[in-house]
N, C-alpha and C positions, 0 to 999 in steps of 0.2 A: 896688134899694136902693143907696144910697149911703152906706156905714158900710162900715169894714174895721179890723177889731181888731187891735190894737199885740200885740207877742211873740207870747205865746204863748196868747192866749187865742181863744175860739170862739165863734161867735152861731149859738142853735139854736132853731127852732122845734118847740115843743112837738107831739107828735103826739098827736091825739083819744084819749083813753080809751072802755071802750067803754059803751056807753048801757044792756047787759041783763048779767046772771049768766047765766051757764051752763043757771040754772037755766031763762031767759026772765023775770026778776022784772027788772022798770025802773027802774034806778038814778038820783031825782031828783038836779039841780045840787049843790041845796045837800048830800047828802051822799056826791061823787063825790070821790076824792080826786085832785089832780094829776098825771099822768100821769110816768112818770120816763122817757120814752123819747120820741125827739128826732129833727129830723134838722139836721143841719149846714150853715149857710146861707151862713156866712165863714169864715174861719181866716186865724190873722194870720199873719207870716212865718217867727215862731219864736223861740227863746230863743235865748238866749247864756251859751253853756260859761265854764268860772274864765277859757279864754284868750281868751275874747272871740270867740270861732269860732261863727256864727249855728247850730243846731240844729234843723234843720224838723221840723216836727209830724208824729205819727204816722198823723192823720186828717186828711180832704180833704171841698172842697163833696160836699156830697150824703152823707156816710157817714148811717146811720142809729145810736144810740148808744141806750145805757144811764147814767144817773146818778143820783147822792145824792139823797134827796129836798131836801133844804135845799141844792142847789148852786146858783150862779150868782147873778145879779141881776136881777131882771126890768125891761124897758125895753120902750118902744114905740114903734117907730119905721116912720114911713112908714104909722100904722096899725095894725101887724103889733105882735101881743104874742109878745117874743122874750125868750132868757134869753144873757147876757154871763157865763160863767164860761171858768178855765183849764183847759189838755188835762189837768190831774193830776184836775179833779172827776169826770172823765169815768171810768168803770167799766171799759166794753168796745164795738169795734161788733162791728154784727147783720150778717151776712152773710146 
């Protein structure tokens, strides 16, 4: 991929949701909801403090994350259905 995001923000692809319940009942498309857990595919260089002193991001390629459901912007690039939001929509990573 050749995209690399400005400040402070992050391109993450979506990770699968799962296909069954617990129960084993099979969850069709149409009523799966959007998955809120990601894994980090860019990150751009980082913000800038009142003094103009660059601030690098808390999270790196590959973290695996948690967020909003309504976060980000969805784009497709190269193909790939990715989501373009900032490190503040991000929740927490998964370790």
């Amino acid at each position: 991929m050749k995209f690399r995001p400005l400040h402070d923000r992050v391109v993450v692809k979506r990770l699968e949701g799962e296909e069954k319940t617990k129960g084993g009942i099979i969850i069709p498309d149409t009523a799966k909801e959007k998955p809120q857990e990601g894994e980090i595919v860019a990150v751009g260089s980082g913000a800038r403090d009142e003094a103009g002193k660059l601030v690098p991001l808390d999270v790196k390629k590959g973290d695996r994350i948690l967020f909003g459901k309504w976060s980000g912007t969805e784009v497709k690039i190269d193909g790939q259905d990715l989501l373009i939001m900032k490190e503040s929509d991000i929740m927490g990573v998964i370790a």
